[in-house]
C-alpha positions in Angstrom: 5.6 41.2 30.3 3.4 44.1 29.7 -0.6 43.5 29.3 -0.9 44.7 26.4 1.8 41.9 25.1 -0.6 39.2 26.4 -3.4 40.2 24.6 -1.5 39.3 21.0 -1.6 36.0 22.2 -4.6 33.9 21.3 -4.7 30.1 23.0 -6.5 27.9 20.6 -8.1 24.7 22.1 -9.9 22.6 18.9 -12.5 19.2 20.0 -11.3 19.5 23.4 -13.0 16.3 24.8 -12.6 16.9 28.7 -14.3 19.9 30.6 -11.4 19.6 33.0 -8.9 20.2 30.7 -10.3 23.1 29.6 -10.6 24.3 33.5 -6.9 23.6 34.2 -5.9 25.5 31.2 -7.8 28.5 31.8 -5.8 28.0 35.0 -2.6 27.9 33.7 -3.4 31.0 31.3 -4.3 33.2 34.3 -1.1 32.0 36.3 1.0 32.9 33.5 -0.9 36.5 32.8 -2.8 35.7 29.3 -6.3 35.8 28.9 -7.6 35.3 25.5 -9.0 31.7 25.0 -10.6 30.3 22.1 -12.6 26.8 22.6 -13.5 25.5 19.0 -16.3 22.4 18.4 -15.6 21.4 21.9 -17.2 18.0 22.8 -19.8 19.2 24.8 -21.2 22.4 24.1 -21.1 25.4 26.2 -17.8 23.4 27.8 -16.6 26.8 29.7 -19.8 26.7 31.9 -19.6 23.2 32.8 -19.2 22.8 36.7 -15.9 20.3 36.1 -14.2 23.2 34.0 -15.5 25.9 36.5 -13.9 23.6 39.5 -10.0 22.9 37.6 -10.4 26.5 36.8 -9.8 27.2 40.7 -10.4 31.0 40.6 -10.1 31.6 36.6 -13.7 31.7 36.3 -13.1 34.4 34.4 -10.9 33.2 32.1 -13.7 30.8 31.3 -16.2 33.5 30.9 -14.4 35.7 28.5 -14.0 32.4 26.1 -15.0 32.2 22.7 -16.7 29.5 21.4 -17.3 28.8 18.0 -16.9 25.8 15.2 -15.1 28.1 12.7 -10.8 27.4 13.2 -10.6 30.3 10.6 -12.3 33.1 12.3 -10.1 31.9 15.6 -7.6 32.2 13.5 -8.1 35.6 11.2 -5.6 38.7 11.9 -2.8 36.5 13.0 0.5 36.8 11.2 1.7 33.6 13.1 0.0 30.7 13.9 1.9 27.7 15.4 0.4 24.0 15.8 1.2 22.6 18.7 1.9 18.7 17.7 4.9 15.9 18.5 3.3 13.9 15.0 5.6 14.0 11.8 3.6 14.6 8.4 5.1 14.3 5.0 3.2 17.6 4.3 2.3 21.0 6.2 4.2 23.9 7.0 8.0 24.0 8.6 8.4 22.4 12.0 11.1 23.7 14.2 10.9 23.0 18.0 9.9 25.1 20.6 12.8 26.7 21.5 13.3 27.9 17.8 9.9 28.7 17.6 9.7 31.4 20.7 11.9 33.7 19.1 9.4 34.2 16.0 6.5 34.9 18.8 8.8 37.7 20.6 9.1 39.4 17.1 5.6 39.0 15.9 4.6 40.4 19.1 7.3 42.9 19.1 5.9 44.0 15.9 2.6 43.7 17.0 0.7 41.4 15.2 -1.4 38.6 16.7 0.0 35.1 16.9 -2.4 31.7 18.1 -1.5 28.8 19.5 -3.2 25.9 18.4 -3.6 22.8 20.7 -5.7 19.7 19.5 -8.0 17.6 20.6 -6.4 15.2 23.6 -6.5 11.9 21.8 -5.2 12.5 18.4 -3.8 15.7 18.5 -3.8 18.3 15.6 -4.8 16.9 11.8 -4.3 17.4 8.4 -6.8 20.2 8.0 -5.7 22.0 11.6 -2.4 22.4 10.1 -3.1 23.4 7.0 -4.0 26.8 9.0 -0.7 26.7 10.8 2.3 28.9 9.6 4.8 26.3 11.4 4.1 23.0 13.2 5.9 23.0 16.5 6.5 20.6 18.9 7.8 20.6 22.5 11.0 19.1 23.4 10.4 15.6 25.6 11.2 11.9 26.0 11.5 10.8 22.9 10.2 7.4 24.4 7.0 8.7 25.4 6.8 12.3 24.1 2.5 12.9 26.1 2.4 16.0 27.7 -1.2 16.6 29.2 -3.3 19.0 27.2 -3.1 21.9 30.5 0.3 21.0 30.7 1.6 21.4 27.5 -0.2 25.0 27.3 1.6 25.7 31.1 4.8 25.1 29.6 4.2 27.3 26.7 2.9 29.8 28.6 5.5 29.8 31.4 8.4 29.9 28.7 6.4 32.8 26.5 6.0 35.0 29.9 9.7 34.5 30.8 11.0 35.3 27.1 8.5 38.3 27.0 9.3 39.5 30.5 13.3 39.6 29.8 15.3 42.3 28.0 15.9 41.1 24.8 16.2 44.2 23.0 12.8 43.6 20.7 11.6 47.4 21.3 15.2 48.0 18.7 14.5 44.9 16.8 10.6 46.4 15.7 12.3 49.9 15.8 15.0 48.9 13.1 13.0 46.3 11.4 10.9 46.8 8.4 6.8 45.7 9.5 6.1 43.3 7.3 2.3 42.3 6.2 2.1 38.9 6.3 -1.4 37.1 5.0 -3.1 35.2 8.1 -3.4 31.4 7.1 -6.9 31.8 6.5 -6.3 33.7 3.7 -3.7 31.6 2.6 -6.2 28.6 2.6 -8.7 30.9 0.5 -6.1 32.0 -2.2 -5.3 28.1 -2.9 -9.2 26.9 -3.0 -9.4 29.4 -5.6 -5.8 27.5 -7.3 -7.5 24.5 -7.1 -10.2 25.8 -9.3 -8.1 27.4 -11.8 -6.0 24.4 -12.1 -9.3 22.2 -12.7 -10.6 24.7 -15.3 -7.1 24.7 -17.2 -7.0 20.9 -16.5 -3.7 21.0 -14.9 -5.4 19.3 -12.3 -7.9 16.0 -12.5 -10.5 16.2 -9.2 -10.7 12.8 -10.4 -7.1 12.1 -9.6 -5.8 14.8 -7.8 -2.5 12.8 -6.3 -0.7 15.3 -3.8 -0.9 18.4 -5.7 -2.3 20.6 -3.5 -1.0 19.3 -0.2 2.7 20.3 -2.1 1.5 23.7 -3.3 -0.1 24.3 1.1 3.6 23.4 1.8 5.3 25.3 -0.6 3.7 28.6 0.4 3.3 27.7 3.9 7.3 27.6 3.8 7.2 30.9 1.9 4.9 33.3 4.6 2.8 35.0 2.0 2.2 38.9 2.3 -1.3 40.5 1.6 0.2 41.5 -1.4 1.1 38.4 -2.9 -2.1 36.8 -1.8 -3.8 39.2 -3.9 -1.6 38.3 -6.8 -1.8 35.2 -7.2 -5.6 35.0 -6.8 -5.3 37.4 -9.6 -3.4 34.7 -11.5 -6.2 32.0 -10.5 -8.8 34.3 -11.4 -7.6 34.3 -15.3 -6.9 30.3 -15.2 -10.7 31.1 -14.3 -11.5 32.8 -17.3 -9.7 30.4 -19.6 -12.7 27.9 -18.8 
């Protein structure tokens, strides 16, 4: 695996509760030869400097230092083409869940192509929500015992890791899959989740929708596109189409 392969990869930790976790997965990063972690709303503030996290680190203390912090999941997640949410949970709603093993084969052609793909990883107790996905392309999960499917927050992001290194270290012929395939500009989910906040105010002001009684409107129209992978180009349209529901108010 190549350096500059690593660095499309962006590891996204959200409400991590334990300092230690976040030490042990900086750990496993380095092992595994990525770097670039994002740590958003942790529980405790300025987690990455926290002597538990510098301790599980055991020598990634630089990991931990080149960490961004912030409370803002969309700027973590802006520029990627592919974002995967990490989560064992069925939901009636959200974007297409496949399992891990289907799932690496999108990562070695986004990066093959590259664009920047995230991996998000929830907080340790309840794991990715509603609102987490909703930025996701694809809900993944990791295949376990069904009986008691828990991995360990640093352990689930080992076995990512390990798996993404091994796929990205093999011959797998992706320099003639992004030689002979057309690039495509896919819309990051943040702008996604932009385009339908402005649907939802179009469909109010043509009152196709009632904010009174919304029902499950818009969690159908998230999965619909989510299922679809909107380009740049068709984000653009179809805020064009919300901007004249707009003007019919």
């Amino acid at each position: 695996m190549k350096a500059s392969q690593a660095q499309l990869l962006r590891w996204v930790l959200i409400e991590t509760s334990h300092p230690g976790n976040v030490g042990s997965a900086a750990r496993a990063l380095k092992t595994m030869g990525f770097s670039d972690l994002h740590l958003i709303s942790p529980k405790i503030a300025g987690v990455a400097q926290t002597s538990e996290a510098i301790a599980l680190a055991s020598g990634a203390v630089d990991i931990l230092e080149s960490s961004q912090e912030t409370s803002s999941l969309e700027s973590a997640v802006q520029g990627c083409t592919l974002v995967l949410g990490l989560t064992s949970r069925d939901r009636e709603f959200g974007p297409p869940a496949l399992n891990w093993q289907a799932a690496r084969p999108l990562v070695q052609a986004a990066i093959a192509a590259n664009q920047q793909v995230a991996l998000l990883f929830g907080p340790e107790r309840t794991g990715l929500d509603n609102h987490h996905l909703s930025l996701c392309t694809h809900r993944v999960w990791l295949d376990a015992n069904p009986l008691y499917p828990s991995l360990n927050l640093a352990q689930a992001i080992m076995v990512c890791a390990f798996t993404l290194r091994e796929s990205l270290g093999e011959d797998l012929g992706l320099g003639a899959l992004g030689h002979n395939t057309e690039m495509v500009d896919y819309a990051d989910p943040a702008a996604v989740a932009a385009m339908l906040e402005h649907w939802r105010e179009g469909l109010e002001a043509i009152g196709y929708l009632d904010p009174a009684n919304p029902k499950k409107l818009m969690p159908r129209l998230q999965a619909l596109f989510a299922r679809t992978r909107l380009h740049k180009e068709e984000i653009d349209l179809l805020r064009g189409i919300a901007k004249q529901m707009l003007l019919k108010k």
